[in-house]
N, C-alpha and C positions, 0 to 999 in steps of 0.2 A: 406379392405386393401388399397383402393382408396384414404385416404385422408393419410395416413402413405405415400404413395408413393407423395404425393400431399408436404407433411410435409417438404419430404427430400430432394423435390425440391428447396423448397423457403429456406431449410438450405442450400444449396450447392450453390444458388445466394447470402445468407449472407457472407458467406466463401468468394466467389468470390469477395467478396465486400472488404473483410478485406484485401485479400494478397495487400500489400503495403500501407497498408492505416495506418498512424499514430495515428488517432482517430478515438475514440469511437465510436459504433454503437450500438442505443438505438432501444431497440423493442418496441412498444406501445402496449401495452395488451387492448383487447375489454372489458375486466371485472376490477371486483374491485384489482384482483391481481396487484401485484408488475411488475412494465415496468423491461425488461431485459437487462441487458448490457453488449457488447462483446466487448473486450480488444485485443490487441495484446500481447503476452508473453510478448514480451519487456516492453510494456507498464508495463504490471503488475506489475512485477519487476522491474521495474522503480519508482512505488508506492509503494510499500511493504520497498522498501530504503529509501526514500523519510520519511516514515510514520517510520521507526527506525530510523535515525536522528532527527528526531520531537522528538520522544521519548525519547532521548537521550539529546537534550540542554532541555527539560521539566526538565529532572533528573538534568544537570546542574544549571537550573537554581532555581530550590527547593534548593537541597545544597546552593547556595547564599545566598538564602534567609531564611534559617536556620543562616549560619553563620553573617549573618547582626542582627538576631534577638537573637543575642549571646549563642543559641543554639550547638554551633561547640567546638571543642577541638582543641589546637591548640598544635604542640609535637613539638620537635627541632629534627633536623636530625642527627644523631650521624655516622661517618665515621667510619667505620667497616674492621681492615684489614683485607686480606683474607691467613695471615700466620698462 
C-alpha cells in the first residue's frame, strides 16, 4: 500500500499544480505507454467547441464544393400565407 499512498501523493501535487493554471500538464511515462495529459474543464470544453465548429465549416465547406461541382439543387422560395 506504500506506493498507492506514494501515487496519491504526487496526484494531489498534480491537482495542486492545475487549480489556476490555464495549460496543460503533461505526464511523461518511463515506458512505451502513452505520456498523459491533464486539462482544465474549461479547457476541455473549450476544445470539444473549438473541434464542433471545425466540424461544422468542414460540412460547410463540402456543401460548397458540392455545389461548385454542380452537384447541388437549386429550388426558388415560394411565400406561403399563413391564412
Amino acid at each position: 500500500m506504500e506506493v498507492l499512498k506514494m501515487i496519491a501523493i504526487n496526484v494531489n501535487d498534480i491537482f495542486d499544480k492545475m487549480i489556476g493554471n490555464e495549460d496543460e500538464v503533461i505526464i511523461k511515462r518511463n515506458n512505451q505507454a502513452d505520456d498523459l495529459v491533464l486539462l482544465t474543464a474549461k479547457k476541455y470544453n473549450a476544445i470539444l467547441e473549438e473541434l464542433k465548429r471545425f466540424q461544422y465549416w468542414n460540412e460547410i465547406d463540402k456543401r460548397i464544393e458540392d455545389l461548385q461541382a454542380g452537384k447541388g439543387q437549386f429550388h426558388e422560395l415560394i411565400e406561403v400565407d399563413d391564412d
